[in-house]
Structure formats: C-alpha cells, structure tokens
N, CA and C of each residue as an Amber inpcrd file, in Angstrom:
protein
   492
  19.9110000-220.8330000 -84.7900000  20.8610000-221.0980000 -83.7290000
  22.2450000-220.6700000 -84.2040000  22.8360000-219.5230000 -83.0400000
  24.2150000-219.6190000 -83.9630000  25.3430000-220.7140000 -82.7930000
  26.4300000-219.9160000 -82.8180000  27.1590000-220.9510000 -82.6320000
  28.2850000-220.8830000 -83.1440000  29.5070000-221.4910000 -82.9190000
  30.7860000-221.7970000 -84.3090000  30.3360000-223.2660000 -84.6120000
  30.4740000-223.2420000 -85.6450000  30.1170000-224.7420000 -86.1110000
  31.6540000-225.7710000 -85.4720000  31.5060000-226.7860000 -84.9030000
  33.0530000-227.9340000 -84.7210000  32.3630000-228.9930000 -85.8140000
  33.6370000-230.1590000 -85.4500000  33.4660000-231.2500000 -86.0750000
  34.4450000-232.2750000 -84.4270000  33.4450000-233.5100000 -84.8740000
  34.0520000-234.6860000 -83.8050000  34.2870000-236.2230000 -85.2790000
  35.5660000-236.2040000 -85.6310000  35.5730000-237.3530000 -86.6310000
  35.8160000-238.5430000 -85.5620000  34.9330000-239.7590000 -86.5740000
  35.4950000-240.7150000 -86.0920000  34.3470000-242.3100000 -86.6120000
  33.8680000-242.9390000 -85.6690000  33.3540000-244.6760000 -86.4710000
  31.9140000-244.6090000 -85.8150000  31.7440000-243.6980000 -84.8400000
  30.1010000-243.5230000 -84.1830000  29.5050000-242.3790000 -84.2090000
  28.0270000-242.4910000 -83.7240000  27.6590000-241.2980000 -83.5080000
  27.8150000-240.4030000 -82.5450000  28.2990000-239.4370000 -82.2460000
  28.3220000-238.8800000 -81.0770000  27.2250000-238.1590000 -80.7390000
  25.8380000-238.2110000 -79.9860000  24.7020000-237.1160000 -79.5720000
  24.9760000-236.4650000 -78.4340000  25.9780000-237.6730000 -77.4730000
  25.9840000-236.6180000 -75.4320000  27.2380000-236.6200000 -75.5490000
  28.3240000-235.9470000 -76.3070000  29.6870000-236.3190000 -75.7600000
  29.7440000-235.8450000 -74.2830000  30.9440000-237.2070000 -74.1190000
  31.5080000-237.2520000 -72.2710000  32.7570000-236.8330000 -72.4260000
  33.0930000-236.0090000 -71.5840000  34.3250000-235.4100000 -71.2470000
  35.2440000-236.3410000 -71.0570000  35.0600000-237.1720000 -69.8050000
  35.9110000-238.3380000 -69.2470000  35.6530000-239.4830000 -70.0040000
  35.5520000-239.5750000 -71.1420000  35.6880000-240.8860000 -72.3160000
  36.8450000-240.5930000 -73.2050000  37.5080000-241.2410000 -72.8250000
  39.3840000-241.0750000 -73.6200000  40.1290000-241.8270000 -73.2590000
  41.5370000-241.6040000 -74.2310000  42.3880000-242.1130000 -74.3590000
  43.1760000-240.9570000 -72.8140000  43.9500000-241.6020000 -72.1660000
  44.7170000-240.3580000 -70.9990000  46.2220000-240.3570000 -72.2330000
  46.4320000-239.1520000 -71.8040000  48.2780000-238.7610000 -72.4310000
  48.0720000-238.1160000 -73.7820000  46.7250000-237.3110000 -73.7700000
  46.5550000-236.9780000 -74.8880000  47.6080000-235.2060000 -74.8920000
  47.0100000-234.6390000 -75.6940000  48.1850000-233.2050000 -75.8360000
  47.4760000-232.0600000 -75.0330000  46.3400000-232.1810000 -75.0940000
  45.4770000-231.5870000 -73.9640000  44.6590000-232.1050000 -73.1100000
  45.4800000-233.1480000 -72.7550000  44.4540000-234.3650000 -71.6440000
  42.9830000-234.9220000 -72.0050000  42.5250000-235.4660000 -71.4190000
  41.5040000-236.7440000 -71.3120000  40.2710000-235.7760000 -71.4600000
  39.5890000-235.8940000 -72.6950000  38.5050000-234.5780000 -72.6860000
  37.7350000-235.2860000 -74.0660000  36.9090000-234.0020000 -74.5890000
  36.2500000-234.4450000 -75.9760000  36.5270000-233.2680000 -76.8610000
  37.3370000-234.1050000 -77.7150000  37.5080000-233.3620000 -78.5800000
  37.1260000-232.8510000 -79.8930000  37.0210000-231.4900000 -80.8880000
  36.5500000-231.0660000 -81.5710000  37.5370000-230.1300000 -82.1670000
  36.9800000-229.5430000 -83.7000000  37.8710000-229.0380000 -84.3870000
  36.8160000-227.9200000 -85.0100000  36.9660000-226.7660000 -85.4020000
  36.4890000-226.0450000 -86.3890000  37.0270000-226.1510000 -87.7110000
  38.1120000-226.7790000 -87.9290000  38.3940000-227.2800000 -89.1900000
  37.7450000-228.5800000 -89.5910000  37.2390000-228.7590000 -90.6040000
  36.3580000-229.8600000 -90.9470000  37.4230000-231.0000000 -91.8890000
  38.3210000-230.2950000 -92.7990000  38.7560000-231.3600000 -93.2080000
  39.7710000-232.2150000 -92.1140000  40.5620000-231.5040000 -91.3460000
  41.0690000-231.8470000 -90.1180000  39.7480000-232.7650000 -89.4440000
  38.7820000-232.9910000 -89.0620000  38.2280000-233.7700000 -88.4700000
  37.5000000-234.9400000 -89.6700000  37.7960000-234.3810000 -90.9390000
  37.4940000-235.7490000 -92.0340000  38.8230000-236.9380000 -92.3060000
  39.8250000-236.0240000 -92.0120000  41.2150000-236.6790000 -91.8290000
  41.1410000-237.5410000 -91.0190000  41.0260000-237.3310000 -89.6150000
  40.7760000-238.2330000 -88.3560000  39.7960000-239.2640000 -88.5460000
  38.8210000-239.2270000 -89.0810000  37.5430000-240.4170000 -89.0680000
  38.0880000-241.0180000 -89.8750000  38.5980000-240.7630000 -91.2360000
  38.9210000-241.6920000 -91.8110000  40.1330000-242.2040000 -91.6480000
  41.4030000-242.0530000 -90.7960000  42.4430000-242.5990000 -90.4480000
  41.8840000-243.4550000 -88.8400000  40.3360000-243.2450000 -88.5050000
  40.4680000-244.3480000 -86.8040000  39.4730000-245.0390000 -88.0500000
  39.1070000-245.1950000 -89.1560000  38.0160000-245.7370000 -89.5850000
  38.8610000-247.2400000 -90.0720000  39.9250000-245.8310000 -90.9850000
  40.4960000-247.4510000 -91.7430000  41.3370000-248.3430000 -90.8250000
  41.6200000-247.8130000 -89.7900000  42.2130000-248.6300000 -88.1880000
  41.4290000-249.8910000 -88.1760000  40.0250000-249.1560000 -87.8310000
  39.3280000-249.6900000 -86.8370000  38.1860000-250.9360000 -88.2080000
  38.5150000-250.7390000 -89.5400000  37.6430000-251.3910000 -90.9440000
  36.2280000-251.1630000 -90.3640000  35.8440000-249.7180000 -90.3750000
  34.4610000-249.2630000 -89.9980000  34.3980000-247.6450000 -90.9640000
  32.9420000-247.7500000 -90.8620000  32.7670000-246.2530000 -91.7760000
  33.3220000-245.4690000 -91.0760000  33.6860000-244.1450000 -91.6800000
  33.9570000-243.0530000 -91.2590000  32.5370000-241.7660000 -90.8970000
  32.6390000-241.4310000 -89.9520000  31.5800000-240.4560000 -89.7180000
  32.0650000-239.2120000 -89.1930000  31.1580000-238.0020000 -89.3520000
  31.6400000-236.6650000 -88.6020000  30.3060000-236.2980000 -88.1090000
  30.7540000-235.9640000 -86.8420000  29.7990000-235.4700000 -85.9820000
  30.1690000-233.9680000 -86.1710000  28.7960000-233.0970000 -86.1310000
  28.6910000-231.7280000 -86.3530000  28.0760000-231.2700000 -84.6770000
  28.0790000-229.9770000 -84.4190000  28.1280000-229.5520000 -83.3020000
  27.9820000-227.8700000 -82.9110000  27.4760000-227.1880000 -82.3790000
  27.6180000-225.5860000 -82.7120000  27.9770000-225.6210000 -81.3350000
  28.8990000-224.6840000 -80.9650000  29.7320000-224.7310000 -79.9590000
  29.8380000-223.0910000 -79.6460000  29.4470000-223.4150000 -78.3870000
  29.1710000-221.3950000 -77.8150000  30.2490000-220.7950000 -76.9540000
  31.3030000-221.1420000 -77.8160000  32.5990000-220.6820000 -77.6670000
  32.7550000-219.4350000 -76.7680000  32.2610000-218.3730000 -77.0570000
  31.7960000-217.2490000 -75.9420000  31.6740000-216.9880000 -74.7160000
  30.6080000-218.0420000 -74.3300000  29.5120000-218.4680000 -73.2470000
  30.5070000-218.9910000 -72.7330000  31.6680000-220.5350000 -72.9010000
  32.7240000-221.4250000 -72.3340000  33.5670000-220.1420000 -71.7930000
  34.0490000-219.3900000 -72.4550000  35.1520000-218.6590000 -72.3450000
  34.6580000-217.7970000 -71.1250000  33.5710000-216.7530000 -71.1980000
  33.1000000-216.2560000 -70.1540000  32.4820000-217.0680000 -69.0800000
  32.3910000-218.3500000 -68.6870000  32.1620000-218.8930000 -67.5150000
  32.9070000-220.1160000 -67.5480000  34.4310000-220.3770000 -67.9020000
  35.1080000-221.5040000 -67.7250000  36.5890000-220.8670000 -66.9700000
  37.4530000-222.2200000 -67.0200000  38.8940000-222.0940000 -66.6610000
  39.4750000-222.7450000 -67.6100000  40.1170000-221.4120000 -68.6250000
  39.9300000-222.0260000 -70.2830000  41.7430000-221.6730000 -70.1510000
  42.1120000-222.1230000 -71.3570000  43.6280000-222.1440000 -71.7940000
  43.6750000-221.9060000 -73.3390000  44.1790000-220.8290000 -73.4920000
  44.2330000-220.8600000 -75.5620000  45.4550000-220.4950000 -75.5590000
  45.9670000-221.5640000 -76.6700000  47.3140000-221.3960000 -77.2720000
  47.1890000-221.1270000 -78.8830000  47.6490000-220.0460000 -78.9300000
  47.6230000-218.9770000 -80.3970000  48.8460000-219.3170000 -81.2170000
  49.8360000-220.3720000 -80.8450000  51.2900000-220.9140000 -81.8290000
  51.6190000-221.8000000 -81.0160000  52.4620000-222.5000000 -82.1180000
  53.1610000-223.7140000 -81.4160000  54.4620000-223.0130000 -80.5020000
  54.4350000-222.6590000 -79.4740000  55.4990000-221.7340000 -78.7980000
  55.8720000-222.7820000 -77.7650000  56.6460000-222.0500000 -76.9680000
  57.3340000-223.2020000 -75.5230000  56.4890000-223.6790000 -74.7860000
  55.1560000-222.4730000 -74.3940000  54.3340000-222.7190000 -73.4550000
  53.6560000-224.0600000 -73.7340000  52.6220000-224.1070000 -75.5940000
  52.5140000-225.1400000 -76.1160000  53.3130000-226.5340000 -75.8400000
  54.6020000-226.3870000 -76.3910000  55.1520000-227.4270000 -76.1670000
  55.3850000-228.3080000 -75.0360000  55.4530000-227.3230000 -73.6830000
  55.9860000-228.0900000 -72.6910000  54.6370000-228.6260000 -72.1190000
  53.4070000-227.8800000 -72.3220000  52.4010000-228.5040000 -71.8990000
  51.6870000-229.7810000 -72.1460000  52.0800000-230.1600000 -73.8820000
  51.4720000-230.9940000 -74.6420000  52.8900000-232.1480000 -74.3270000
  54.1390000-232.1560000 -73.9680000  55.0500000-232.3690000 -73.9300000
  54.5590000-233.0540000 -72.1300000  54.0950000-232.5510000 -71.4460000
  53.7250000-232.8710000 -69.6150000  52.3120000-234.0160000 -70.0550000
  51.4910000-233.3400000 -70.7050000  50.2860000-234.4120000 -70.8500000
  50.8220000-235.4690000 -71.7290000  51.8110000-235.7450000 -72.7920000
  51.9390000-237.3340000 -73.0430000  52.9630000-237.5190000 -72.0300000
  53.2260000-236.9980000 -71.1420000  53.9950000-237.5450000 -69.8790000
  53.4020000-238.0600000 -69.1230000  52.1590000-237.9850000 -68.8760000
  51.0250000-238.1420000 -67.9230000  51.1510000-237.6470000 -66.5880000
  51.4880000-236.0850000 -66.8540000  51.5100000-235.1700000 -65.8120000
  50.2930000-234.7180000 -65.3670000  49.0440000-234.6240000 -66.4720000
  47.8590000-234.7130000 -66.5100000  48.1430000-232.4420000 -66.1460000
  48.2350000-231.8740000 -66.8520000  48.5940000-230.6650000 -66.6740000
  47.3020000-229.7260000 -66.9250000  45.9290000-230.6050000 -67.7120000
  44.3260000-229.8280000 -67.9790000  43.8460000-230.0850000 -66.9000000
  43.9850000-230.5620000 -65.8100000  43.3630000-230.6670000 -64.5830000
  42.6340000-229.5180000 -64.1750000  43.3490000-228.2880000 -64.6160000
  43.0440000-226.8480000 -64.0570000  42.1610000-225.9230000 -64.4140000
  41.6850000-227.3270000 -65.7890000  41.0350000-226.2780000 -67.1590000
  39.6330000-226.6990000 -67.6400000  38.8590000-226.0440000 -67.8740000
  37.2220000-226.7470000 -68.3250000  37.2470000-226.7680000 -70.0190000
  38.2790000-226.0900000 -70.6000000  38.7330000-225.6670000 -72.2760000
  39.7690000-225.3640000 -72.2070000  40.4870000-225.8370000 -73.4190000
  41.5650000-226.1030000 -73.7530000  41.6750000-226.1240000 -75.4830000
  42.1120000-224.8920000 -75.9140000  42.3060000-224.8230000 -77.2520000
  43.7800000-224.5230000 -77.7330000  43.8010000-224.5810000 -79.2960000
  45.3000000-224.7890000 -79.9860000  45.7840000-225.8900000 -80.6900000
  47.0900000-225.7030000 -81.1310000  47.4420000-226.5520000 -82.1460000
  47.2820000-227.8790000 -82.1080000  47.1590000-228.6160000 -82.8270000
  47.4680000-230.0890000 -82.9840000  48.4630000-230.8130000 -83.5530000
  49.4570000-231.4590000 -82.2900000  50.2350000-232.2440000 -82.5740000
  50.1260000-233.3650000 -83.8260000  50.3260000-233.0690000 -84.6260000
  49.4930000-234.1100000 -85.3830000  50.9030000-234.5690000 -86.2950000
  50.8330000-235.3670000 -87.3910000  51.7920000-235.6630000 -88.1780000
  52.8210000-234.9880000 -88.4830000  52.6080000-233.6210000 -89.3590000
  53.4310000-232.6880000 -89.2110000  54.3450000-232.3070000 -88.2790000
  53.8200000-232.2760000 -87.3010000  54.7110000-231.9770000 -85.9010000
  55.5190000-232.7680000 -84.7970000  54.2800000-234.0990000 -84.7620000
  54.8440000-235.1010000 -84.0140000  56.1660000-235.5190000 -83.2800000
  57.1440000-235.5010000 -85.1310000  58.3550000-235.5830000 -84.8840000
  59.0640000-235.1040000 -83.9030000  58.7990000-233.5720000 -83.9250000
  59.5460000-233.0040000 -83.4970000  59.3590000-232.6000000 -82.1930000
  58.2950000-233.1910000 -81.8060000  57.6310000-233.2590000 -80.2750000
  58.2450000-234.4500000 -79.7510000  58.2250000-235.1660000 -80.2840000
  58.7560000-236.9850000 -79.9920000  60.0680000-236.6450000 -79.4440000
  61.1310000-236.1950000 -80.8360000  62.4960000-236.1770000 -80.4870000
  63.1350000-234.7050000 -79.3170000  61.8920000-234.0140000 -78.8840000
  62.0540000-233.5090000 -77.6410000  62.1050000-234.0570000 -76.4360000
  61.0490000-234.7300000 -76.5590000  60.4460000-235.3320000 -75.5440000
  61.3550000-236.5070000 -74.9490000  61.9700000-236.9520000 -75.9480000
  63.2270000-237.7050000 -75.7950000  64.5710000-237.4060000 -75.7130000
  64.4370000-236.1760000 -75.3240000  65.7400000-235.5270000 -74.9260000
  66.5280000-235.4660000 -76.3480000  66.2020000-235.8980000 -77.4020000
  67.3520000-235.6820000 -78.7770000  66.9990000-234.4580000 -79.3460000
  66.5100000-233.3360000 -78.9010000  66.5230000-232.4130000 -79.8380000
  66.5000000-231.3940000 -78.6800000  67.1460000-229.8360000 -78.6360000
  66.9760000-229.0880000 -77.6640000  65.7920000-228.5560000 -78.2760000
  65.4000000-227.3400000 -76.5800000  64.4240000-226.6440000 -77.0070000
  64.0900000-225.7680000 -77.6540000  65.3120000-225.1390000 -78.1370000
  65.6490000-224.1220000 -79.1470000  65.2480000-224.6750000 -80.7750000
  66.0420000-225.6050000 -80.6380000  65.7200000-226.4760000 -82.2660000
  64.2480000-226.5260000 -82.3900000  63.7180000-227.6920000 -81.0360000
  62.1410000-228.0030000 -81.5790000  61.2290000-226.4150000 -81.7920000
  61.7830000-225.6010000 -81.3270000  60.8090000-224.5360000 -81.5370000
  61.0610000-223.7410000 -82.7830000  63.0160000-223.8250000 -83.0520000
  62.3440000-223.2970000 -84.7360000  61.6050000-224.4870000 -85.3770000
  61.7160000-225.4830000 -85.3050000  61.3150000-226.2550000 -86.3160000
  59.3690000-226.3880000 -85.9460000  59.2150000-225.9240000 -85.1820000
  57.5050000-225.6970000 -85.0550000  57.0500000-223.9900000 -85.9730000
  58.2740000-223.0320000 -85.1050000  57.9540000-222.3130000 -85.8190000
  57.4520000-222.0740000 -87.5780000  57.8060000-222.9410000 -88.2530000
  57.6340000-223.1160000 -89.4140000  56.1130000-223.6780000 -89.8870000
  55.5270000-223.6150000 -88.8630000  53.9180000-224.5650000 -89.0850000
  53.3330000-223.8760000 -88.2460000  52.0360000-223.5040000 -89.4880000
  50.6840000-222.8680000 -88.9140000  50.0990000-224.0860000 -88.4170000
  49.5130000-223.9030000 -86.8220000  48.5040000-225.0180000 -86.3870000
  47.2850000-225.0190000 -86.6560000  47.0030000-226.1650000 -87.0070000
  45.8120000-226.4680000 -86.9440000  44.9740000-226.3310000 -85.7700000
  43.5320000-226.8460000 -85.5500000  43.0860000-226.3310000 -83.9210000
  42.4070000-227.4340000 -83.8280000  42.3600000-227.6800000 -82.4840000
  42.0450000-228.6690000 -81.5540000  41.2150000-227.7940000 -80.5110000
  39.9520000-228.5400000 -80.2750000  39.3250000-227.8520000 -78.9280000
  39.1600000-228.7860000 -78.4600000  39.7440000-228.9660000 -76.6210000
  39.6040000-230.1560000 -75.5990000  38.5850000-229.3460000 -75.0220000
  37.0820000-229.6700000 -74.2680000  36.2160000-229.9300000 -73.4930000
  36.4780000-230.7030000 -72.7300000  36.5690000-230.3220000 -71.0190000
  36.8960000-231.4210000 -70.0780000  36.3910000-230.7500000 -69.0330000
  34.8650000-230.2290000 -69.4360000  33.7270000-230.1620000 -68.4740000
  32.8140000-230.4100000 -68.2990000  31.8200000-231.2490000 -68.0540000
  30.7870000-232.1750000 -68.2560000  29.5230000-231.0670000 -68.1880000
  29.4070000-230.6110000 -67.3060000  28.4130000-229.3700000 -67.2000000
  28.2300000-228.3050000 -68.2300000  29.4720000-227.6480000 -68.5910000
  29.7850000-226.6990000 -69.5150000  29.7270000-227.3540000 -70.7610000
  29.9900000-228.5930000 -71.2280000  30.0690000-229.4590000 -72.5860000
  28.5350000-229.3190000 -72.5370000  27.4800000-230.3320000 -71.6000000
  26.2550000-230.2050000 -71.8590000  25.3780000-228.9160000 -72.5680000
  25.9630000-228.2530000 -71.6950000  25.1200000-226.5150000 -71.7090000
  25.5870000-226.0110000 -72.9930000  26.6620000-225.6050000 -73.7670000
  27.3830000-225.4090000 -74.6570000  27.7850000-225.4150000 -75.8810000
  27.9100000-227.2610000 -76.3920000  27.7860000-228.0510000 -77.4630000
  26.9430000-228.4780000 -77.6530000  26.1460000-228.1880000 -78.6430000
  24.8080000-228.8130000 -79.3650000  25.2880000-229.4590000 -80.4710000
  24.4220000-231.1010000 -80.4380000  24.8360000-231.8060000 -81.3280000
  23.6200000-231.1200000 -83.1280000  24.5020000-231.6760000 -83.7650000
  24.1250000-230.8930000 -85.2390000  23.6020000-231.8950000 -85.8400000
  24.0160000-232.8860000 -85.9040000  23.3180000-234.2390000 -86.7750000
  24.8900000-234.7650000 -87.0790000  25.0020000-235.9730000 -88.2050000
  25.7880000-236.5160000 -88.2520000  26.0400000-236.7800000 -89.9630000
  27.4010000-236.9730000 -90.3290000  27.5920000-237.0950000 -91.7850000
  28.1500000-238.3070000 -92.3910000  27.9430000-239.5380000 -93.0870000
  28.6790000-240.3130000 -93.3100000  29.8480000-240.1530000 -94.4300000
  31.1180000-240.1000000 -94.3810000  32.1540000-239.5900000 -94.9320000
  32.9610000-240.8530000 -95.8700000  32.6040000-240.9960000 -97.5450000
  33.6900000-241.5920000 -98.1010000  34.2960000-241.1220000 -98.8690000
C-alpha cells in the first residue's frame, strides 16, 4: 500500500477519524488533523498527554494525498505569508473561513509562532512586522481533513504506537 505516511498524536486510538470532532477556532478550522512530520505529532501527544496524566499515543495513517487533491476543494499554504496569516488569524476569530475546503494544508501555528500571531491578532503588532517576524521560520505542516467522505476513502488507519 503506498500512500504518504501522517501521524495523529494524542491519549487514544484513532481507527475512523471524524472530521466534525474538534475543538472550533482552530488555524484551519474544525477538522482532523495530521502531520507528515512525526516528531511534530510525538510533540503533541505528549504535551495533551501530560495535560490530560494519560499515555501518549501516535496514530499512523497513509494518506492519498493525490487522490484528495484531484477530487477535493483543497487549500495549500507553502509559507507563513499574509494569505496564511489572515486566514489562521479569521479561524481563531471564529470566522470559520475552511467552510469552502475538504483539505487544508500548511504551517503550524504552534509555539514558535504563536506569539506573533497573538500580538497581531490583537492589534499590537502591524502586518508588516508579524510577517517579517514569520518570515524567519520554516513551517512545520499541518494537514486539516474536513471531509467525512474523502477522509473515509483516503486515510487508512496504520496501527497505533505507544510513545514514552
């Protein structure tokens, strides 16, 4: 089977991920998310693990990245640029701005960046600033799924890893 291999970190198993199981106001809206970076998704399980005083697990997944792209209403962001920003900047607004989209790939707001998304978002930093100061950071990747049909058909679950 090929596939790109993802990762889903976190305290369960995941076998059917659901699209519409989330947190809303996320950076690419209410979806399921996955990473092709693995330590990026070992990071995450073990930061909701030690939250949550539960093991850490990673769900594995081969993902027909291809197949989504040629029959979805997909969005890829290739840098943390304006487009990025203002979008991920509208969804913790709860503009809900993936409405439009079955995939949704690109950077992750994550620690590194946060800041400087925050103090946009709060009007203390212009948009000029927050974007050099993104410019300076390669993103990491985030893939949102927020199609129930296309997730089914698509993502195959891989088995599961317990992570200490």
């Amino acid at each position: 089977m090929k596939g790109m291999l993802v990762y889903h970190g976190g305290t369960v198993i995941v076998e059917h991920p659901l699209c519409r199981f989330g947190r809303d106001n996320l950076d690419f809206g209410q979806g399921f998310y996955v990473t092709d970076i693995r330590q990026q998704a070992v990071d995450w399980a073990m930061n909701v693990a030690n939250r949550r005083k539960e093991k850490p697990l990673l769900n594995r997944y081969r993902l027909f990245r291809d197949s989504i792209i040629a029959n979805a209403r997909t969005l890829i962001f290739d840098a943390y640029d304006i487009n990025w920003l203002e979008f991920v900047v509208a969804n913790r607004q709860g503009k809900n701005m993936s409405k439009d989209y079955d995939y949704i790939e690109g950077g992750v707001a994550n620690d590194r960046v946060i800041d400087t998304v925050n103090l946009y978002l709060a009007g203390l930093m212009t948009q000029e600033t927050a974007l050099a100061r993104l410019s300076e950071h390669k993103p990491n990747n985030q893939i949102c799924l927020l199609n129930q049909s296309l997730t089914d058909k698509y993502l195959i679950f891989d088995g599961t890893e317990c992570i200490e």
